[in-house]
C-alpha positions in Angstrom: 69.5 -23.8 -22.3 68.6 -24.3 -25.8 71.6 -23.6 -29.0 70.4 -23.7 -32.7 72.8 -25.8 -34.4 75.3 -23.0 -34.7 75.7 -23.0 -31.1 74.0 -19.9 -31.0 71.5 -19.3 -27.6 68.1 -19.7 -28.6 66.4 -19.8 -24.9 67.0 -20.6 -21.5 64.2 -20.9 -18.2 66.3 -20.3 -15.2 65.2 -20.9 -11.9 67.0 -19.7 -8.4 65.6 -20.1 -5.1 67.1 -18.4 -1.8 66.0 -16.7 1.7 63.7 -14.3 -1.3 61.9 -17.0 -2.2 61.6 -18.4 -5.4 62.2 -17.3 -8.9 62.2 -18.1 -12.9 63.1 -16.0 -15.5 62.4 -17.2 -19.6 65.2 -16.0 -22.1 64.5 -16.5 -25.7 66.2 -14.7 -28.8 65.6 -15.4 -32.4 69.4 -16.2 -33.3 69.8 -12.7 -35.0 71.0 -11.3 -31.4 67.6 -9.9 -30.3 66.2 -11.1 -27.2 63.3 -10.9 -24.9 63.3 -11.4 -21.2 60.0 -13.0 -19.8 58.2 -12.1 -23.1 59.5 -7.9 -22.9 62.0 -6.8 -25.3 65.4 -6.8 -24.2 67.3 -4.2 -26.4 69.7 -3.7 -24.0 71.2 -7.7 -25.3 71.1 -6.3 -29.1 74.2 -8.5 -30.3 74.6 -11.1 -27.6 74.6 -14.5 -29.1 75.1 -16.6 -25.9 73.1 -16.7 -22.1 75.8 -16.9 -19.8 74.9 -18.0 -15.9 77.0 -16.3 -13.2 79.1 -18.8 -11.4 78.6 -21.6 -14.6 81.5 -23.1 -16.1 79.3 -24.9 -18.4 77.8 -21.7 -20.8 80.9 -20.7 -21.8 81.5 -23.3 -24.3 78.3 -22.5 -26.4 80.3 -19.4 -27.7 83.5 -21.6 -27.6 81.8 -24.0 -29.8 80.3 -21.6 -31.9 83.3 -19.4 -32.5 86.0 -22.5 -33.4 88.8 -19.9 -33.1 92.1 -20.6 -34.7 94.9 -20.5 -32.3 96.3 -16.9 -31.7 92.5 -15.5 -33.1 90.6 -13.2 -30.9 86.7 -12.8 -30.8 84.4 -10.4 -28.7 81.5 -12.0 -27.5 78.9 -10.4 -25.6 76.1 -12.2 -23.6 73.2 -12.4 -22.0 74.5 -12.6 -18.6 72.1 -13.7 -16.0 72.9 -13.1 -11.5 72.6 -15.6 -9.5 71.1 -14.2 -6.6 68.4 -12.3 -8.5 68.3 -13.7 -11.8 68.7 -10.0 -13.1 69.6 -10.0 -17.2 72.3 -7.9 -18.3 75.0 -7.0 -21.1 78.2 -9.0 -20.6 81.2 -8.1 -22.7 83.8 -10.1 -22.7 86.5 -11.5 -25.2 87.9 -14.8 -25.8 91.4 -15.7 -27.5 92.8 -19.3 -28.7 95.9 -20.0 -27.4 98.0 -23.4 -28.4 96.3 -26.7 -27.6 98.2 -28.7 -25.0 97.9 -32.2 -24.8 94.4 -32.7 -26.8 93.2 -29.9 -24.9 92.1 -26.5 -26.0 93.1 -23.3 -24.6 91.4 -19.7 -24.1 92.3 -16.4 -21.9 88.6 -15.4 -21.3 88.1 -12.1 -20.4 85.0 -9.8 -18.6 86.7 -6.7 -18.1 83.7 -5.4 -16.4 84.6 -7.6 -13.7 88.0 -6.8 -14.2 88.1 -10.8 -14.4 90.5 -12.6 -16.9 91.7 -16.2 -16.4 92.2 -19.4 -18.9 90.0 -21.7 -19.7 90.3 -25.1 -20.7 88.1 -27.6 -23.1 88.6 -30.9 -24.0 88.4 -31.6 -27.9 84.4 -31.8 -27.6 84.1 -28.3 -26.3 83.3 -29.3 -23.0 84.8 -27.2 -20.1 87.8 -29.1 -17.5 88.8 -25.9 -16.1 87.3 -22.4 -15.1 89.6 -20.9 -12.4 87.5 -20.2 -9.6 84.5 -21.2 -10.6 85.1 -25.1 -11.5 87.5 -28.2 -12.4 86.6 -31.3 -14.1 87.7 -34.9 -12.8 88.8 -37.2 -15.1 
């Protein structure tokens, strides 16, 4: 993954290999929310600021970063959200909200309603993710 300073995607090579065989796909966007998947024009991402990798507890905090919501604030932010099986690229809405910090920590209820998915998610003060329900918890 690469972020522009503003934490905003600017390109991401994924790779996945299973039974299928082998497979990369190449992300970029121009930090203005327009994409292009493999060097085609994504329109279908029109808006999405972020890559997001199914099953990754680690891409959520570029919009985290990005957004530095206040507590109680709410922000939409759709992504670029690529499968892991396939490596298929598609629209993910989804929503984040600041909730009070707790113990130097900060707090979000992430949700993909898509997925019918909400949970909360918790960063240390740099942004970096210690919990993602399901998907992952950080040992201090």
């Amino acid at each position: 993954m690469e972020a522009d300073r503003s934490w905003t995607t600017r390109g991401a090579r994924i790779s996945g290999r299973s039974a299928a065989g082998s497979r990369t796909t190449t992300l970029t966007a121009d930090g203005a929310g327009h994409w292009r998947i493999d060097g085609e024009a994504a329109a279908h991402l029109d808006g999405c600021r972020d890559a997001d990798l199914e099953s990754s507890a680690m891409t959520n905090a570029f919009p985290v970063r990005r957004m530095r919501l206040a507590a109680g604030a709410r922000a939409e932010a759709p992504a670029a959200y690529v499968r892991a099986a396939d490596l298929a690229v598609e629209r993910l809405e989804q929503t984040y909200e600041r909730v009070t910090d707790e113990a130097g920590q900060q707090h979000y209820d992430y949700a993909a309603p898509v997925f019918d998915f909400a949970c909360r998610l918790v960063y240390d003060n740099s942004g970096l993710a210690l919990a993602y329900p399901g998907i992952a918890t950080r040992v201090t």
